[in-house]
C-alpha positions in Angstrom: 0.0 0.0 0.0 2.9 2.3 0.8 4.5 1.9 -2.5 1.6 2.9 -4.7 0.9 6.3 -2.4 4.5 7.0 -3.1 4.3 5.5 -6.6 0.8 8.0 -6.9 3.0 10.8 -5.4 5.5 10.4 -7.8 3.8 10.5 -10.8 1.3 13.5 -9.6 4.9 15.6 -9.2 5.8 14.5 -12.9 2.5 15.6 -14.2 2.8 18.7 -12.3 6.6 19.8 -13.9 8.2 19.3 -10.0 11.4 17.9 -9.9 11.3 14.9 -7.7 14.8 15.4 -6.2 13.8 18.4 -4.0 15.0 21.7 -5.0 18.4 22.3 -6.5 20.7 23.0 -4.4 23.1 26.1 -4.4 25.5 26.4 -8.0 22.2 24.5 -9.6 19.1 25.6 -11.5 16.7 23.2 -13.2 15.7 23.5 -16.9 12.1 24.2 -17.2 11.5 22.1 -19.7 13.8 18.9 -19.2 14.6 19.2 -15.0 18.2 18.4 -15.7 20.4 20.3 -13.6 22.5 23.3 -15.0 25.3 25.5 -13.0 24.8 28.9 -12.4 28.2 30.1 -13.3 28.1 33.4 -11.4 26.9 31.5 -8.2 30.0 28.9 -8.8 32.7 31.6 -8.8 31.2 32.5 -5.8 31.2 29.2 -4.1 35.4 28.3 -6.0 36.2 32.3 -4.3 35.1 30.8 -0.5 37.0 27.4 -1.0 39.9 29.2 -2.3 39.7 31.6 1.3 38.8 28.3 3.3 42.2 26.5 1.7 43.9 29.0 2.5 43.7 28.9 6.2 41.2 32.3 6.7 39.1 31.9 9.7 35.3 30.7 9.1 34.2 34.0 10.3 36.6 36.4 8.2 35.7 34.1 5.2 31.4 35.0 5.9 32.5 38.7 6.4 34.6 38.6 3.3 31.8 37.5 1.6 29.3 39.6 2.8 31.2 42.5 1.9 31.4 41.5 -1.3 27.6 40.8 -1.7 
């Protein structure tokens, strides 16, 4: 019985256009029309810049007010 609610469930977010993964996460947006996943380079650089602070030893908080500075 289970399975066929979540079967149900599944197909009713198909029919609807919902991605059944959740929402993309941060870096990601889903194509409209085929719900692959596609980066969102401006939102990568972002994420490569705070890695790059991170490696390179900069405290957790200087690297959040470095990157709230920036916007």
């Amino acid at each position: 019985m289970t399975a066929s609610r979540i079967a149900g469930a599944r197909a009713a977010m198909m029919r609807q256009g919902k991605r059944l993964a959740g929402p993309p996460p941060f870096v990601y947006s889903a194509d409209a029309r085929t719900r692959q996943l596609k980066q969102v380079l401006a939102e990568a650089n972002q994420v490569r810049a705070i890695f790059k602070m991170a490696a390179t030893g900069m405290r957790p908080s200087a690297v959040a007010e470095t990157t709230d500075a920036r916007g």
